[in-house]
C-alpha positions as MATLAB code, in Angstrom:
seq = 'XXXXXXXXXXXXXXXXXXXXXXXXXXXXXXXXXXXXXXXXXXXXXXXXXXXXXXXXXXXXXXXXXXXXXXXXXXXXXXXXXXXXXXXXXXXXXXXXXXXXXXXXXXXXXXXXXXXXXXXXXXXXXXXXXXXXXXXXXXXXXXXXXXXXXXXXXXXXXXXXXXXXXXXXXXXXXXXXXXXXXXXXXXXXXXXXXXXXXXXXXXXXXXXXXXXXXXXXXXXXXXXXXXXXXXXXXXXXXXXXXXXXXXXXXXXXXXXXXXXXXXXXXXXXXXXXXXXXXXXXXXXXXXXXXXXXXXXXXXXXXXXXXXXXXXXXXXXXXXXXXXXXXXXXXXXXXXXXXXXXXXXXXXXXXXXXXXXXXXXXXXXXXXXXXXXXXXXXXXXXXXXXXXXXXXXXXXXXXXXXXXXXXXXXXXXXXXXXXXXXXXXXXXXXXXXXXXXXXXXXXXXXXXXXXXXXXXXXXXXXXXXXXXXXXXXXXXXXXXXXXXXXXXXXXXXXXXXXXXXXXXXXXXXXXXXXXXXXXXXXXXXXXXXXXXXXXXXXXXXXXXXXXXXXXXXXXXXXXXXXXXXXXXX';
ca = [
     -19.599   -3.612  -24.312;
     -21.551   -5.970  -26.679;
     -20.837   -9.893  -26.511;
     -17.614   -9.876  -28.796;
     -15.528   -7.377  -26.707;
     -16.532   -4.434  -28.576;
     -17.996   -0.781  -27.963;
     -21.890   -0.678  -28.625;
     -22.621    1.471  -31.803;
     -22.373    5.101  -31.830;
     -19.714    4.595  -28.842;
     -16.944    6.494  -31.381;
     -18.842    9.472  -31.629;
     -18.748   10.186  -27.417;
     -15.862    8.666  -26.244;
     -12.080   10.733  -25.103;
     -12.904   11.125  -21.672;
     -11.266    8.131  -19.438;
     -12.001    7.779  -15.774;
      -9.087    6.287  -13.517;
      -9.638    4.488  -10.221;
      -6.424    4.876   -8.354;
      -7.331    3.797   -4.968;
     -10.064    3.800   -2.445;
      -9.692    4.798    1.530;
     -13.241    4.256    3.058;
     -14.499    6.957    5.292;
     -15.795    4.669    7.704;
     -11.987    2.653    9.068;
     -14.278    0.739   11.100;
     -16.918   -0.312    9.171;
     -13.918   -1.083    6.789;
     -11.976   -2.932    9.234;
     -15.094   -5.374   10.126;
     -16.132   -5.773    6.799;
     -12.343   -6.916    6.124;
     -11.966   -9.350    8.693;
     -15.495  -10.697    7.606;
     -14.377  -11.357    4.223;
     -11.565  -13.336    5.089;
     -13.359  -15.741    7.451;
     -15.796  -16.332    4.228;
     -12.902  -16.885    2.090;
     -11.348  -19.421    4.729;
     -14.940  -21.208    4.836;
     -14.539  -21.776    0.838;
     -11.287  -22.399    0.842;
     -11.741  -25.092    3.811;
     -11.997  -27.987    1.894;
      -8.582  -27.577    0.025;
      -6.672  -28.376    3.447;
      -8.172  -31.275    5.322;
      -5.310  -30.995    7.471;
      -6.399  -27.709    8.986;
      -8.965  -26.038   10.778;
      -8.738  -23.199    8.164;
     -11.766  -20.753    9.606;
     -10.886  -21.303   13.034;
      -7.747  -20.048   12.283;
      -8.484  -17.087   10.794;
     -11.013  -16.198   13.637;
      -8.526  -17.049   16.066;
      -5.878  -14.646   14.197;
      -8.843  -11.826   13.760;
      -8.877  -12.267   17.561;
      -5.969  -11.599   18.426;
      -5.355   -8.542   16.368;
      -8.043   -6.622   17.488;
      -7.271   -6.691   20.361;
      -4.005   -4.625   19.790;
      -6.699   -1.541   18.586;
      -8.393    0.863   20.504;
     -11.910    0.571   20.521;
     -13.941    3.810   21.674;
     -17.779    4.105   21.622;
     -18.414    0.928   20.098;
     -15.759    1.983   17.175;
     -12.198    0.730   16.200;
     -10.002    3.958   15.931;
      -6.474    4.983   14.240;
      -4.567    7.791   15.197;
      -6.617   10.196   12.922;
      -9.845    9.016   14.181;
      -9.143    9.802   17.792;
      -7.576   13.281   16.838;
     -11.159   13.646   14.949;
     -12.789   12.213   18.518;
     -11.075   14.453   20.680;
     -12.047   17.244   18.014;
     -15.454   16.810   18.054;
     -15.825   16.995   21.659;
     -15.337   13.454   22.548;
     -18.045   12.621   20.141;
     -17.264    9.426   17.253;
     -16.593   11.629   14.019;
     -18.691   10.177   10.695;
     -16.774   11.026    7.657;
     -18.783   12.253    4.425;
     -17.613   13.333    0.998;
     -19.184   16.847    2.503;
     -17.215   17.204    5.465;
     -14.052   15.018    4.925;
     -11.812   18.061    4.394;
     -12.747   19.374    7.740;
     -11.429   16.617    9.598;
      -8.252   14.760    9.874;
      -7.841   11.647    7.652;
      -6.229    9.536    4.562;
      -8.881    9.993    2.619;
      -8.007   13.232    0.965;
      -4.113   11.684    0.178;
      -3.032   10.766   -2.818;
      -0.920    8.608   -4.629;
       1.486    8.730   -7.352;
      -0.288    6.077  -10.167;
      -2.890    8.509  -10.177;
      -1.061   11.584  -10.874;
       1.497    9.480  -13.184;
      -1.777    7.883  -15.439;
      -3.167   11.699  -15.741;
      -0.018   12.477  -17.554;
       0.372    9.319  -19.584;
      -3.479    9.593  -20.675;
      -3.310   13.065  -21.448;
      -0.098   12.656  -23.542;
      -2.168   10.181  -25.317;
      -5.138   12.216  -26.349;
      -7.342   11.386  -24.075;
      -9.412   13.282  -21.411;
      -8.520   11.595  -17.707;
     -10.725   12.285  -14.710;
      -8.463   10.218  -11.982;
     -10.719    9.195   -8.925;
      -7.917    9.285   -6.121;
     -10.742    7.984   -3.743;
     -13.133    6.169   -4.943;
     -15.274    6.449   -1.678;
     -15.343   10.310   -2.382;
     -15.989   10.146   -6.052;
     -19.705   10.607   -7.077;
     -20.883    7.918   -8.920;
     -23.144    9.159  -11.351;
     -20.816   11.940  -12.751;
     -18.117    9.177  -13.455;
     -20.298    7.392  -16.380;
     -21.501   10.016  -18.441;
     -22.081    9.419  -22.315;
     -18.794   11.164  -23.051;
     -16.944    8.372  -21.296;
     -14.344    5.446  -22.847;
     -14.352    3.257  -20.206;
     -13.602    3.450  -16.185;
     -10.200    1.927  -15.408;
      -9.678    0.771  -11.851;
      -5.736   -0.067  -10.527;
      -5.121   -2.858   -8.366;
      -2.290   -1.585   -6.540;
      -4.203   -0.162   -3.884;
      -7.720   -1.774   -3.772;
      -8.377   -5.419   -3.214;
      -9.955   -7.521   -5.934;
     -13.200   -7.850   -3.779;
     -13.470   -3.973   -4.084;
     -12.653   -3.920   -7.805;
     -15.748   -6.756   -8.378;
     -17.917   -4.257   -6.085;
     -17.076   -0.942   -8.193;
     -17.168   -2.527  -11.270;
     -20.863   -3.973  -10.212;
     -21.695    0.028   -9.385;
     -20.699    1.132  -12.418;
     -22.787   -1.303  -14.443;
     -25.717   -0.774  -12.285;
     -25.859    2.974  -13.575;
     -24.330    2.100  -17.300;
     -24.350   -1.348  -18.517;
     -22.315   -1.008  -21.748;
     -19.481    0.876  -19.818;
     -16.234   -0.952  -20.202;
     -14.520   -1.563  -17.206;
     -11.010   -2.490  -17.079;
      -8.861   -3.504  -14.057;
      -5.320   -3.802  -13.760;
      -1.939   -3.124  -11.815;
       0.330   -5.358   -9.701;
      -2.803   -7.298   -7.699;
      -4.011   -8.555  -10.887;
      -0.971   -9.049  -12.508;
      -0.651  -11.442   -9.430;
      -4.175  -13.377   -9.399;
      -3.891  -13.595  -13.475;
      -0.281  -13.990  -13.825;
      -0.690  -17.942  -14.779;
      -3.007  -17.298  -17.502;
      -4.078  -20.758  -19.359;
      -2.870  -22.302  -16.544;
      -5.266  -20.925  -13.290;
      -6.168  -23.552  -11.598;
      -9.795  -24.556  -11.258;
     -10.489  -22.691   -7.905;
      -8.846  -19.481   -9.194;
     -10.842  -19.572  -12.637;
     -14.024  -20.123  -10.132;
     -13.398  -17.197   -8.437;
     -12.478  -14.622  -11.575;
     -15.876  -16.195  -12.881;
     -17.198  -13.820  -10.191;
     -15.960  -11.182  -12.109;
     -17.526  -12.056  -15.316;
     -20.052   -8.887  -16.742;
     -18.697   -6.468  -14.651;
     -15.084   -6.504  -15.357;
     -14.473   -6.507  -19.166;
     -10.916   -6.982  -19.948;
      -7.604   -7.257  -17.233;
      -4.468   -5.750  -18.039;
      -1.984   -8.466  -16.623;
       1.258   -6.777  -16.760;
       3.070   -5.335  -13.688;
       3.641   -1.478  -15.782;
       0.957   -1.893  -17.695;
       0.388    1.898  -19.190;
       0.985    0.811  -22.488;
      -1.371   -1.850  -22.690;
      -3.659   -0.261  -21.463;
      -3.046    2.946  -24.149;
      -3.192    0.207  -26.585;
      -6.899   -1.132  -25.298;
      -8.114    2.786  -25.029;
      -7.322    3.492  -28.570;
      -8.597   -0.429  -29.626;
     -12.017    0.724  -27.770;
     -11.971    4.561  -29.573;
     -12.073    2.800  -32.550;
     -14.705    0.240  -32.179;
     -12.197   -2.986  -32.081;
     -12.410   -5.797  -29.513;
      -9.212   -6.718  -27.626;
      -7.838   -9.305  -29.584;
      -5.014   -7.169  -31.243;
      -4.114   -5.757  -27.489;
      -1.370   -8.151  -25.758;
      -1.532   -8.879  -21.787;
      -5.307   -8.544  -21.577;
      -7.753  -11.516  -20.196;
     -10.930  -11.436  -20.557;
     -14.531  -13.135  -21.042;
     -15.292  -15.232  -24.279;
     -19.447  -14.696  -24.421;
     -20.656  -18.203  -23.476;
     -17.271  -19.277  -22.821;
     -14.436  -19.299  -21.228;
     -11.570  -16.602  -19.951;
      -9.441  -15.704  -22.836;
      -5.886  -14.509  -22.522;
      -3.971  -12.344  -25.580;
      -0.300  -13.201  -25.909;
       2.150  -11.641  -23.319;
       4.672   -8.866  -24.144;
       6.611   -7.460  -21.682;
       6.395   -3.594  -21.491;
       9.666   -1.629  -21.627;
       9.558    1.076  -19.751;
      12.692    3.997  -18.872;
      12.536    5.212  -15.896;
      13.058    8.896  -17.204;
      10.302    8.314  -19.372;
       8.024    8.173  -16.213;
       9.207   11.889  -14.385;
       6.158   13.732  -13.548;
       5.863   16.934  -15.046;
       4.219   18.336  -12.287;
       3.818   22.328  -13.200;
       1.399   20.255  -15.831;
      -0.789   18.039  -13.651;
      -4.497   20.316  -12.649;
      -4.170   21.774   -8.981;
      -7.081   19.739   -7.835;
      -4.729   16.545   -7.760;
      -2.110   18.334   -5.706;
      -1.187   18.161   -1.840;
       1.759   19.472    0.846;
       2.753   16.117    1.070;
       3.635   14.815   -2.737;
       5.020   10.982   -3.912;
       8.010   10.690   -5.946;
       9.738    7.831   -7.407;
      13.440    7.772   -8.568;
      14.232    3.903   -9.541;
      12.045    0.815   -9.781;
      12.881   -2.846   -9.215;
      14.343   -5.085   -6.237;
      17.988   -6.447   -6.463;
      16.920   -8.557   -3.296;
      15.041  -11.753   -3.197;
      13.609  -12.189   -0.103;
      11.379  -15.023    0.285;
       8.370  -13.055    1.989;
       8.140  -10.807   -1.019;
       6.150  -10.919   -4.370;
       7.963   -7.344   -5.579;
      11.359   -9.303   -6.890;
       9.133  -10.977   -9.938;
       6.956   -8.152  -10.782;
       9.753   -5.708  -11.667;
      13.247   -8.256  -11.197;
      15.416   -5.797  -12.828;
      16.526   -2.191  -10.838;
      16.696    1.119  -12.830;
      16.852    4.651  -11.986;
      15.898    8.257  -12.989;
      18.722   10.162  -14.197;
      20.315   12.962  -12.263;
      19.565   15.783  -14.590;
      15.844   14.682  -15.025;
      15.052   14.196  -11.504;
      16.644   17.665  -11.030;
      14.101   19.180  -13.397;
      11.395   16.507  -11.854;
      12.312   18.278   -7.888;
      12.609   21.736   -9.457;
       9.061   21.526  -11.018;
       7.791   20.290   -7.376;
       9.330   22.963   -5.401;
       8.433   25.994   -8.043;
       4.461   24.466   -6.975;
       5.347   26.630   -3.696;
       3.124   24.081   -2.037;
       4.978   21.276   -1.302;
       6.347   20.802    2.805;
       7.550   16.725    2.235;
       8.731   14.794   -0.452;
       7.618   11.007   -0.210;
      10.147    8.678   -2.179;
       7.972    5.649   -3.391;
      11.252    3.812   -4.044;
      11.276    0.484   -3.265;
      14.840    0.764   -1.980;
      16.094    4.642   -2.408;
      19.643    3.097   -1.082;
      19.675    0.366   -3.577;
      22.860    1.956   -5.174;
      25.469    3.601   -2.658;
      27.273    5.981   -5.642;
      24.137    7.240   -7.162;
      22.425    7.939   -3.868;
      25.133   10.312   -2.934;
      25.105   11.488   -6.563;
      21.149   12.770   -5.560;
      21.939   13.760   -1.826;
      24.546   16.691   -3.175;
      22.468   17.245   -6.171;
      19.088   18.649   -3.534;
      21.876   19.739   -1.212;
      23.343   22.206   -4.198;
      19.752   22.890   -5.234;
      18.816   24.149   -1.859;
      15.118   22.497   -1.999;
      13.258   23.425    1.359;
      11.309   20.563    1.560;
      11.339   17.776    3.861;
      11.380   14.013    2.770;
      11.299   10.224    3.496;
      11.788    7.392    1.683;
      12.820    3.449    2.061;
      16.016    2.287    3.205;
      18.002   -0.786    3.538;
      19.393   -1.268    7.156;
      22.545   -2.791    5.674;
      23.014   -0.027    2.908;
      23.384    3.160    5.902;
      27.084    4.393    7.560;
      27.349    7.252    9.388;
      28.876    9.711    6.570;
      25.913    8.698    4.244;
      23.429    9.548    7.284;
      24.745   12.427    7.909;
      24.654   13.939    3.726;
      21.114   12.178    3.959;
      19.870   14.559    7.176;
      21.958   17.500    5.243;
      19.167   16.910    2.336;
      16.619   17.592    4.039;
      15.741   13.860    4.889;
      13.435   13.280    8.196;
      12.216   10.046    8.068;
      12.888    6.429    7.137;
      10.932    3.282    6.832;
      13.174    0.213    6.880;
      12.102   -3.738    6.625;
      14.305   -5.071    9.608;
      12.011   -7.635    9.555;
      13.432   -9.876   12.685;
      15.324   -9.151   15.734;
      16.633  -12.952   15.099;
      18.975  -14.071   13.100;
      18.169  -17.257   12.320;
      14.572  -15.933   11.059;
      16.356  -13.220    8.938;
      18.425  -16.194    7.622;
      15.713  -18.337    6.724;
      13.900  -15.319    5.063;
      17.197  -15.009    2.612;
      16.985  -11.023    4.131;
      20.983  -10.414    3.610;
      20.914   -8.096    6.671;
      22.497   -8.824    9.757;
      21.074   -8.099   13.209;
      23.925   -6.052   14.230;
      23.267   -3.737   11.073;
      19.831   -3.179   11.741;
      20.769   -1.910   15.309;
      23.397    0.644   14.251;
      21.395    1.921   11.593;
      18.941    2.577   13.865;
      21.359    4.271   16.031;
      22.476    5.933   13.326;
      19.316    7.845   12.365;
      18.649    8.542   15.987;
      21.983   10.137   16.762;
      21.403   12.074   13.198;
      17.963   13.485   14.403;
      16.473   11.362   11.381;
      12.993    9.503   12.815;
      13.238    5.705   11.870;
      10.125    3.636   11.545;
      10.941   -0.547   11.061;
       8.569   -2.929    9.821;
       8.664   -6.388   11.414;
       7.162   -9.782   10.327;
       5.925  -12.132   13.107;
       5.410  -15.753   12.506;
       7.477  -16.303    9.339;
       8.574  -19.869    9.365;
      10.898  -20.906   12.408;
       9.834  -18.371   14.319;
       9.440  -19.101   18.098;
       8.830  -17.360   21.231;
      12.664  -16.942   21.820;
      13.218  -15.989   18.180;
       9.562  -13.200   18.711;
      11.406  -12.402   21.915;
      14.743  -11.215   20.281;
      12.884   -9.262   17.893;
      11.195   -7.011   20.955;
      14.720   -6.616   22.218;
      16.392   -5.456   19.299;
      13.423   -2.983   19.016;
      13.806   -1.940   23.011;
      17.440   -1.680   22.887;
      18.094    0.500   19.631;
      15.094    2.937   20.981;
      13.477    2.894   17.358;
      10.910    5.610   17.092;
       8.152    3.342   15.613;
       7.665   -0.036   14.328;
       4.724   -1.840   12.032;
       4.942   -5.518   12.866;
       2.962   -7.571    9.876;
       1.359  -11.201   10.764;
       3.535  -13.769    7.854;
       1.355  -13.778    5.442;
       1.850  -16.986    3.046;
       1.573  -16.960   -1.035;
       2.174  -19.167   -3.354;
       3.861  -16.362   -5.529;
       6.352  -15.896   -2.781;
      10.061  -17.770   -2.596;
       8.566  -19.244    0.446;
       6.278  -21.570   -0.912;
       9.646  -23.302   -2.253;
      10.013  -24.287    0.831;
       7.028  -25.733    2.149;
       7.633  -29.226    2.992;
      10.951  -28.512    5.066;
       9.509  -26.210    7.574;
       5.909  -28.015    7.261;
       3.896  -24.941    5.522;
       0.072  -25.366    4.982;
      -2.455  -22.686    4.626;
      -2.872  -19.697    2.612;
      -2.912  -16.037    3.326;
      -3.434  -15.406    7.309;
      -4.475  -18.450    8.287;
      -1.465  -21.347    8.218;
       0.829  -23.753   10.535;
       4.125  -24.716   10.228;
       6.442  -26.884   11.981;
       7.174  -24.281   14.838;
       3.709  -22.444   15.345;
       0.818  -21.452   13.967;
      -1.361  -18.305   13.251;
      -3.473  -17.535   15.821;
       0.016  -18.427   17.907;
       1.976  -15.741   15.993;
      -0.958  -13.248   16.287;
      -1.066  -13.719   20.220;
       2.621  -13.043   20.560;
       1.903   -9.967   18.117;
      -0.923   -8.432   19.771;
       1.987   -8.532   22.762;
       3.715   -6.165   21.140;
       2.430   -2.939   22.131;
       2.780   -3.468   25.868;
       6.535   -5.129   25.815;
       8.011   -2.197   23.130;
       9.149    0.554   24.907;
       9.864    3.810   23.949;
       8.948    2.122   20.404;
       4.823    3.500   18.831;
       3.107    2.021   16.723;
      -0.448    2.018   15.507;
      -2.002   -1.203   15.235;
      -2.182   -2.085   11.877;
      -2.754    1.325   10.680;
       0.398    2.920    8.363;
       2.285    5.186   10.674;
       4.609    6.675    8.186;
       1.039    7.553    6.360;
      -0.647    9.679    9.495;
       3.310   10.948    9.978;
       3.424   12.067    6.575;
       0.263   13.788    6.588;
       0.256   15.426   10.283;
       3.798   17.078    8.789;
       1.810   18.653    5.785;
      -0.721   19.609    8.779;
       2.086   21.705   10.172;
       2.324   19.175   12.803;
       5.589   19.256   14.277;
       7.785   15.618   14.617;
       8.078   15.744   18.641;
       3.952   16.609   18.454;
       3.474   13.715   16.155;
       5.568   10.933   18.733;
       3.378   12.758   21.448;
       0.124   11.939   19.834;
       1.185    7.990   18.822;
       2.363    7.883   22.463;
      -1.602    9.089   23.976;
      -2.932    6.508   21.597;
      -0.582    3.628   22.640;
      -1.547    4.910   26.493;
      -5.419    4.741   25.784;
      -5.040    1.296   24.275;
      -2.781   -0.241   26.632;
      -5.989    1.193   28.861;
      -8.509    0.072   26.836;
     -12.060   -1.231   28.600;
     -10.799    0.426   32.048;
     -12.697    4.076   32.896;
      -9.344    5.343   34.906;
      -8.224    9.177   35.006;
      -5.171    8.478   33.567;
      -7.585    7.305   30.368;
      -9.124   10.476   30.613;
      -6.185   12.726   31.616;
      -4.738   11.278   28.082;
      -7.509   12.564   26.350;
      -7.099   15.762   28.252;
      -3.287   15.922   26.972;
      -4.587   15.190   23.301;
      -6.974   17.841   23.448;
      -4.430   20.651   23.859;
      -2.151   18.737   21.151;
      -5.328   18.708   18.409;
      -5.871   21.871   15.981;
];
């Protein structure tokens, strides 16, 4: 890009082909995990100064503490699930991943997710030529940047702004006039303000300035970003393209006038007999609606997409039939947000796949409060086999504060539900959110012992300013940002001890650390993996870490156990 925004000359003449980021798993989880942790106690040292009330980096190393020691650390290396299938593998050896080998070995970096697959079709509508990178630690650099390309797009919605600045920087180092352009719902986030960013927040997108040429700061965003393609094909700068920031030479960040994209959800179906083999997996992500009627106060998604609408029936037919006649798929992921959200229409798609016969498996989200016993049972009948919920507290008084609508009683007989119904549940559980107290943590473990959930995923409170929360502040004494705060009843290296208790006081309950189980469950099924060897393998790992730094046979009599599970 030259200094006004625009294509260098003779760009028109070589430019169709349009390289999408969609997300980057590193190879190396624990080189990833450190590096992680490292760059939030950096970010609490800057930070530091902007609460003199707090101890802001000896909170965060406190928290960092805390939750590593809920991981299993072998050979000098943190390890996930996958890792220590790869381990055992490999003759009790540490596994290193490489673009080379990664498809011989068990891991999330093959996966992939729907943005990519859904840009390849809304790019290719368009004209243009997309190469999507579903990893970005597998692509190879050099071959993304050739002469022929318009610019390399990179989506926030599954890599962290830190990892944006670092591609971008790569991609400049071998191309200098490349456009880069980042969007999706993490920038939307960090840019959503515009004019007004405050002075710490323009600091920090300074970082970005020379590497990143234009943000697309709207929560859809495909349009825009068709708009800024074709702008760039034809040698224009971005002022003419709406919901773009970006760099004024010599001055400052520049923002074009908002206008909200209006998308239908039909409009988005995935023609998936269309979209090139090489994108395609066992395991596949679908979405049928978008949008949150909820507001709870932990949660960013309500203002991103505020409004809920759905797929229709006859075009998510077609979308399902198109996926089955692939004669590859084994499970269906549904991306929904909240595939209950609407009681009639759910049981409108339940017959629909029932009628259809589809012999796939699937999951999806669920609302605790949304599940009875006849809609369980028409769910299981359509083929469903697992389902994340956010129960979010075993305590009512934390579920109230969070605005969660949910009582505690309808978490536990929707988990009873399931379980009766053969359908595996998996609930996700937030520790430390304001009011929370030992008793309150406490009655949380209890309503996870007594329901026998399969698996949980409890998240540290994490604090935003985009959130409801942050409304609240003041009465329950909230200071900090991110993973490092205090409020009036604890703080978070307190919540992160009670946390990293988890694992030993949940029982028959698995869970992973902070690894994604319903990821590794999803992907051991298109493994041919069977559900009861799946709980078998999370239950080895929770044995080896509850073991960890003790050389005892029943440390290496687990291993012994996974060895004959592993193939």
């Amino acid at each position: 890009m030259n200094r006004e925004g625009r294509p260098t000359e003779g760009a028109g003449t070589r430019r169709n082909r349009v390289v999408f980021v969609a997300m980057e798993t590193p190879l190396d989880g624990d080189a990833h995990l450190r590096e992680r942790m490292a760059a939030a106690e950096r970010r609490a040292e800057r930070q530091a100064s902007r609460f003199p009330g707090l101890d802001l980096p000896s909170l965060q190393r406190g928290v960092h503490r805390h939750l590593r020691s809920m991981l299993l650390e072998v050979d000098g290396r943190y390890m996930d699930l996958l890792d220590l299938m790869n381990y055992v593998k490999n003759g009790r050896r540490p596994v290193r991943l490489t673009p080379e080998n990664v498809t011989s070995h068990y891991t999330l970096a093959t996966t992939v997710t729907l943005n990519g697959i859904y840009m390849h079709q809304v790019l290719a509508r368009e004209g243009f030529e997309p190469d999507i990178v579903q990893n970005y630690a597998l692509a190879r650099l050099s071959g993304l940047v050739d002469t022929d390309v318009l610019a390399v797009c990179i989506s926030s919605n599954f890599i962290f702004m830190e990892d944006i600045r670092r591609m971008a920087g790569e991609v400049k180092a071998l191309a200098p006039d490349m456009p880069v352009i980042a969007g999706g719902m993490l920038v939307k986030k960090v840019l959503e303000d515009g004019d007004r960013l405050s002075p710490q927040a323009l600091s920090y997108l300074e970082t970005f300035r020379g590497l990143v040429d234009a943000f697309v700061v709207e929560a859809q965003g495909e349009q825009t970003l068709v708009r800024l393609l074709r702008s760039l094909r034809d040698g224009k700068g971005f002022d003419g393209v709406p919901n773009l920031a970006w760099y004024e030479p010599g001055g400052p960040m520049r923002f074009t006038p908002r206008l909200p994209e209006e998308l239908h959800m039909d409009d988005t179906a995935v023609v998936w007999d269309q979209i090139p083999r090489e994108y395609l997996r066992p395991t596949l992500p679908v979405t049928t609606s978008r949008g949150c009627a909820y507001r709870c106060r932990f949660c960013t998604y309500h203002w991103l997409f505020p409004h809920v609408s759905f797929k229709s029936l006859d075009v998510l037919r077609d979308e399902l039939h198109r996926l089955a006649g692939l004669n590859l798929v084994r499970h269906l992921r549904f991306t929904d947000d909240n595939f209950t959200a609407n009681r009639k229409r759910l049981t409108a798609v339940l017959r629909m796949m029932i009628d259809e016969g589809f012999s796939f498996t699937w999951s999806s989200f669920a609302r605790a409060s949304a599940l009875d016993p006849d809609l369980v049972a028409l769910m299981k009948r359509a083929g469903c086999e697992f389902v994340d919920m956010g129960i979010e507290s075993g305590s009512q008084t934390i579920l109230d504060n969070m605005d969660k609508r949910l009582e505690r009683d309808q978490s536990m007989a929707a988990i009873r539900m399931l379980n009766d119904h053969g359908i595996i549940g998996r609930g996700s559980f937030i520790v430390g959110y304001p009011g929370e107290t030992e008793t309150t943590f406490m009655e949380t473990v209890d309503l996870i012992n007594e329901s026998r959930l399969p698996y949980y995923h409890p998240y540290l409170f994490y604090y935003s300013r985009n959130t409801l929360i942050h409304q609240d502040r003041e009465a329950f004494g909230l200071d900090g940002l991110g993973l490092a705060w205090r409020h009036h009843t604890m703080d978070a290296v307190e919540a992160s001890r009670l946390m990293a208790r988890m694992p030993a006081e949940v029982t028959p309950g698995l869970t992973d650390g902070q690894t994604y189980i319903e990821e590794i469950y999803k992907l051991l099924r298109g493994k041919g993996y069977s559900p009861d060897e799946i709980r078998e393998l999370f239950r080895l790992k929770r044995e080896l870490t509850l073991a960890r730094g003790v050389d005892t046979p029943p440390s290496r009599a687990a291993l012994d156990r996974m060895a004959v599970l592993v193939h």
